[in-house]
C-alpha positions in Angstrom: -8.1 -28.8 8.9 -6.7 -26.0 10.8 -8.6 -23.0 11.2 -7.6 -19.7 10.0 -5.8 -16.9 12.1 -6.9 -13.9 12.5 -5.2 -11.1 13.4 -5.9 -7.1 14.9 -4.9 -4.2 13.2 -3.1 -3.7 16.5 -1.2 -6.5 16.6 -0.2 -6.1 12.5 1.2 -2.6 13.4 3.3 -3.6 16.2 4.5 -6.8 14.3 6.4 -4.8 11.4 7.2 -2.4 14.3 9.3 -5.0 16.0 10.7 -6.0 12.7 12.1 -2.7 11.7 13.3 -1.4 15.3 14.7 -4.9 16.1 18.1 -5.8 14.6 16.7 -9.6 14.7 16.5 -11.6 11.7 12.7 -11.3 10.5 12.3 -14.9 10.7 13.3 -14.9 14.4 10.7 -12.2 15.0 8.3 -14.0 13.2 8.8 -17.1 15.2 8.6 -15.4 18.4 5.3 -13.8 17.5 4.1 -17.2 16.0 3.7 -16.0 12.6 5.3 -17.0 9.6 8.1 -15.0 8.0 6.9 -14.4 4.9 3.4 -12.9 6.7 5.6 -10.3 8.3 7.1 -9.3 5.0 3.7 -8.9 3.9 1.8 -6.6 6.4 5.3 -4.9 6.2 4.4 -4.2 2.6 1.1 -3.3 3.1 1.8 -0.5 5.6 4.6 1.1 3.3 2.0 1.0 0.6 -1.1 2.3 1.8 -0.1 4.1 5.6 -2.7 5.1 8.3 -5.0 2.6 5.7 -3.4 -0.3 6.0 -4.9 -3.2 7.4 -9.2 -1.6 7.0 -10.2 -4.9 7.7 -11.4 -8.4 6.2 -12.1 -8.8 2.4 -10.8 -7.0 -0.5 -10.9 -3.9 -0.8 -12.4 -1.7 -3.7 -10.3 0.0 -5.2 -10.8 3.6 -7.3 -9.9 1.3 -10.6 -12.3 -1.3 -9.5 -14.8 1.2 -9.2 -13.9 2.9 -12.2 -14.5 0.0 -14.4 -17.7 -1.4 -13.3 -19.2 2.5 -13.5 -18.1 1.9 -17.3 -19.3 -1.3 -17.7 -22.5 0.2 -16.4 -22.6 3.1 -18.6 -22.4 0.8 -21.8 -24.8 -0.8 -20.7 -27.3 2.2 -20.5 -26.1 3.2 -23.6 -27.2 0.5 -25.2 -30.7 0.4 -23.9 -31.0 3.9 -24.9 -29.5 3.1 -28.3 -32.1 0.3 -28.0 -34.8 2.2 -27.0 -34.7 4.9 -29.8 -34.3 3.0 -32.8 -37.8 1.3 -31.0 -39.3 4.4 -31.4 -37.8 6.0 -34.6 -38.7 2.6 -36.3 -42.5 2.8 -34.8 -43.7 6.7 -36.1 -45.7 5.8 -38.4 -49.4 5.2 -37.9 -49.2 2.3 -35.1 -47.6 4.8 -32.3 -50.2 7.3 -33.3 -52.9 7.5 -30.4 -56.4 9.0 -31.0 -58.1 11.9 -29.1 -62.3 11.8 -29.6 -63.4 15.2 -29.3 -66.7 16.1 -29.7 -67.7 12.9 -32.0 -64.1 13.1 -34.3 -61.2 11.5 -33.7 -57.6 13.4 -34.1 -54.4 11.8 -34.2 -51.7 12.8 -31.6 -48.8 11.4 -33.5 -45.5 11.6 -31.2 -43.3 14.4 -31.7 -39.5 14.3 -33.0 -38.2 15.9 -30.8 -39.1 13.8 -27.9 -37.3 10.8 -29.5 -33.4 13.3 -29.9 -32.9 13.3 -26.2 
């Protein structure tokens, strides 16, 4: 199997420079860089689309609506275990969340408070 090529930023930037100065056919320029044709349309395409980023390096890169949507996937997912969470503790005031303080020989309950279990 034939290894992969890889190729500079450098090398991207004058490609699609040589293909826009040169009034050669793209698959000429192609061939006499040793790419294929449809590669130099491509980086072409990228550097129109994105400028002085074109080309960051290998991988995919994220994107802001990438980003965006696992930061909302995330904050569901909080939400929830809040949601979660609360009902835990609404459903649990009674007597068993109660915890008991001796003082002097007496016990007195320290129920939690409501207000702790709205924020």
């Amino acid at each position: 199997m034939k290894q992969r090529q890889v190729f500079s930023k450098e090398f991207k930037l004058e490609a699609v420079r040589l293909l826009e100065s040169s009034d050669r056919p793209a698959a000429e320029v192609a061939r006499q860089l040793g790419i294929r044709r449809n590669q130099l349309y491509k980086w072409q395409q990228e550097l129109r689309r994105r400028g002085n980023g074109a080309f960051a390096g290998p991988g995919r890169p994220a994107t802001h609506d990438d980003e965006l949507a696992q930061l909302r996937r995330e904050l569901e997912r909080v939400k929830e275990e809040r949601d979660i969470l609360k009902k835990a503790v609404a459903g649990s005031m009674g007597e068993r969340n109660t915890c008991f303080k001796f003082s002097r020989g007496r016990m007195k309950s320290q129920g939690l408070s409501w207000a702790l279990i709205q924020t």
